[in-house]
N, C-alpha and C positions, 0 to 999 in steps of 0.2 A: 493686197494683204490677204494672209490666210483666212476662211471663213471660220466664223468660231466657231459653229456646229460641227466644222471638219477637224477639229483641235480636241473633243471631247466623241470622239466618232471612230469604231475599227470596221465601220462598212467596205468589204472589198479585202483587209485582214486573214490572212491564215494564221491558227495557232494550234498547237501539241502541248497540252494538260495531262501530265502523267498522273495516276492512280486519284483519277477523277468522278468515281463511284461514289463517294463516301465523303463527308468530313466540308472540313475545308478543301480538297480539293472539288467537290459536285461545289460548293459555290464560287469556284473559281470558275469551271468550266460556265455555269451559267450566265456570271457578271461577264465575261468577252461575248459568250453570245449574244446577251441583251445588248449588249455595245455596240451587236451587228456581223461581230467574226464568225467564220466558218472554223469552226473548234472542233480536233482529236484529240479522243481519248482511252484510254488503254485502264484497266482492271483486273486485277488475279482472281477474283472470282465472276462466273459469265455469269450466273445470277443475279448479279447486284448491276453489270453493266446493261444487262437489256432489260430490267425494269427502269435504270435511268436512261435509255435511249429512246423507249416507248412513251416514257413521262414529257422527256424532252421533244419529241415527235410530235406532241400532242400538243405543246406550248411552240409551235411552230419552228423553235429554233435550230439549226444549222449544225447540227453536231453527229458524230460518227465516230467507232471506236472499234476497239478488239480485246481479246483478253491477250495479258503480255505477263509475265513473271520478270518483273522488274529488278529483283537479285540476279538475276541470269542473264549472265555476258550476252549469252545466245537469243535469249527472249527480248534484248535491246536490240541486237543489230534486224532480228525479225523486227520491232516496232517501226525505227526508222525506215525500214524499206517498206513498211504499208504505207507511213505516214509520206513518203517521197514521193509515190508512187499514186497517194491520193489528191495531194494538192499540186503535182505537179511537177515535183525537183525540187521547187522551193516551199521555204516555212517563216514566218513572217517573227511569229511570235511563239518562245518555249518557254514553259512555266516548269519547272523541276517542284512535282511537290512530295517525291518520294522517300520516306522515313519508315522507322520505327524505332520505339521508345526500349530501352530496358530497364526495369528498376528494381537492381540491384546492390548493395553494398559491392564497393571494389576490391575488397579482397574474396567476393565470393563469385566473379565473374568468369566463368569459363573460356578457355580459350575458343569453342563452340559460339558462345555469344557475344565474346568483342567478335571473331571475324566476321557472321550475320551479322552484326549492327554496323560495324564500318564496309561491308560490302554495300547495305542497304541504303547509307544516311552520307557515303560519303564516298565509294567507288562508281557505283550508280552514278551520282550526278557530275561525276569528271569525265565518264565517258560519254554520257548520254551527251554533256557538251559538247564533248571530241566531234560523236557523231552526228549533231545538227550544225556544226559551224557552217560545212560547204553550204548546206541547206539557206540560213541563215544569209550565208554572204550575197548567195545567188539573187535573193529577193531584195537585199538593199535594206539599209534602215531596222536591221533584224533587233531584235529584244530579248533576255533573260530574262527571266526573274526566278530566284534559287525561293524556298519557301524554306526559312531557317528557323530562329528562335531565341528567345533573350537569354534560354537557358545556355546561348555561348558568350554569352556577354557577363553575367552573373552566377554564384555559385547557387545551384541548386536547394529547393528547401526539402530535397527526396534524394537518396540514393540513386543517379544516372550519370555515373562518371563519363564513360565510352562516348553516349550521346551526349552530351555536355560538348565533350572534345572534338567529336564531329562537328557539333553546329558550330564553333569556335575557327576550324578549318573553314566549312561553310561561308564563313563570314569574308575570310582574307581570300578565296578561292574567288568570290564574287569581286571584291579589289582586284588582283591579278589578272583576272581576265577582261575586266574592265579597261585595264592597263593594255593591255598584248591586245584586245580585238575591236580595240576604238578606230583602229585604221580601215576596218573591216567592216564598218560605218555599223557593228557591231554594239548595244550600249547594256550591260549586263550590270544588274541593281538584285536588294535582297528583301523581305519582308521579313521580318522576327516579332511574330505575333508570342501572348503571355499565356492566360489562360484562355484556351477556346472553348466554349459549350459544345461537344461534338457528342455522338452516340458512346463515341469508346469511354464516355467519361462520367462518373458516377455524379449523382448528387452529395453524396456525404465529402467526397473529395473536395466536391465545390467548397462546402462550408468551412474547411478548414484553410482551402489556398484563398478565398476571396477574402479572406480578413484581412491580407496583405496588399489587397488592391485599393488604390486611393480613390477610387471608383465602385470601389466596392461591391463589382459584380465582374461575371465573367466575360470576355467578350462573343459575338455570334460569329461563327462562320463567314456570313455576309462580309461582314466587317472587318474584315482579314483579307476578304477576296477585294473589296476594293481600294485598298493600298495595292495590290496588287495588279488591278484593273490599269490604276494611277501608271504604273512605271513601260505596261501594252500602251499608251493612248498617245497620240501624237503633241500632246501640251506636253507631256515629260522628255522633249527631244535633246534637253541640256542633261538628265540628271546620267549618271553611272559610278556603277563605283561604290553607293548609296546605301546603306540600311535601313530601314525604313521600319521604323517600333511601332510595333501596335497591341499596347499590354495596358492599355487603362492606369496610365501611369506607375506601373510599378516600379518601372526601371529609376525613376525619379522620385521616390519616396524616399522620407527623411531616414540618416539610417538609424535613429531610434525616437519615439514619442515620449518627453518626459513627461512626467508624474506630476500634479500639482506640488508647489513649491520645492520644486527640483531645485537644485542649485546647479547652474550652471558656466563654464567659464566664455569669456565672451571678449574676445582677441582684440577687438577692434577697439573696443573700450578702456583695454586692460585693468577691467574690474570683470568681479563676478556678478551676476546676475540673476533674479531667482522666478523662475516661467510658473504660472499660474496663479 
């Protein structure tokens, strides 16, 4: 029988964390290394990536990286050729955590800003796939994880149509390839984290979107990274396919809170019924 500490263990593990300076993705990259992987990662700005290599240097962990412009056809096929080229041919584990947000009403969205948002949120991570599959295969047992969002499951409570529709493809992209690269001993799953506390994000924002959380706060970085951690680890060898929420219940809130002595109608009963 497998040992269990080897079931919750990525000792021995390679993985590729894209735009892993920042955010949820730096606590992506840190949750596999603490797990024990040998984790790359890539940054558009070198600033940000060698104060977190020197941080991560310093907490012993196993990480290495470069600066990559992740919009850029050309700045992808450079990443995979470091990252081939570092661990060997092969790549154990890819984390896709590349995005960005726009928020704007859809009739004011330039043709400028759907093609950067779907180059960024949704050409990026079809190709980045294309280009680790060999990677992927070669190693055996390879792993995805797309880093999505509930806002493609749900309609927005902000103007972000583009990205909406991205994380929406996002979703069925992670299905289909799960489908096509299971032979491939391939198993590609998704995280669609709600609200995250991350730097890019104000407080007063908080206060208006956390009213809608049944949890009624934001969630951490961390938090996000380990659903994600969940889908790299050898106990998740069945799942694929998967979306995996992590929104403090929002996706499952009721869709409206009535008022004391609301009158309501109540099916099952076929009567009405009056809450509070």
């Amino acid at each position: 029988m497998e040992a269990f500490s080897a079931r919750w263990s990525l000792k021995g593990r390679t993985a590729l964390v894209t735009c892993g300076s920042r955010g949820i993705g730096k606590a992506i990259v840190e949750e596999l290394a603490y797990f024990g992987a040998s984790v790359f990662t890539c940054s558009r700005v070198s600033s940000h990536l060698e104060e977190c290599l020197f941080e991560w240097q310093q907490a012993a962990l196993q990480v290495a990286g470069t600066v990559c412009d992740a919009g850029s056809r050309q700045g992808r096929l450079h990443l995979i050729r470091d990252v081939s080229h570092h661990f060997g041919g092969k790549l154990d584990i890819f984390v896709n955590n590349v995005g960005v947000i726009e928020v704007k009403p859809a009739i004011d969205v330039t043709e400028d800003d759907f093609a950067s948002t779907i180059s960024l949120n949704l050409e990026a991570e079809y190709h980045f796939s294309q280009l680790v599959h060999p990677l992927l295969k070669a190693a055996g047992n390879g792993r995805i994880v797309f880093v999505s969002s509930i806002l493609g499951m749900m309609t927005p409570a902000f103007p972000c149509s583009v990205y909406a529709m991205c994380k929406g493809a996002t979703n069925q992209l992670t299905r289909v390839l799960a489908a096509e690269w299971v032979k491939d001993s391939i198993l590609v799953n998704a995280v669609a984290p709600g609200v995250i506390d991350t730097e890019s994000q104000v407080a007063e924002s908080h206060s208006k979107t956390t009213r809608d959380i049944p949890m009624e706060r934001a969630g951490s970085p961390r938090e996000a990274a380990a659903a994600v951690a969940f889908f790299c680890l050898p106990c998740s060898s069945f799942c694929t396919g998967q979306i995996f929420i992590v929104d403090g219940g929002t996706t499952v809130r009721p869709a409206f809170a009535p008022s004391k002595a609301t009158t309501v109608s109540v099916p099952s009963k076929g009567r009405s019924a009056s809450l509070g």
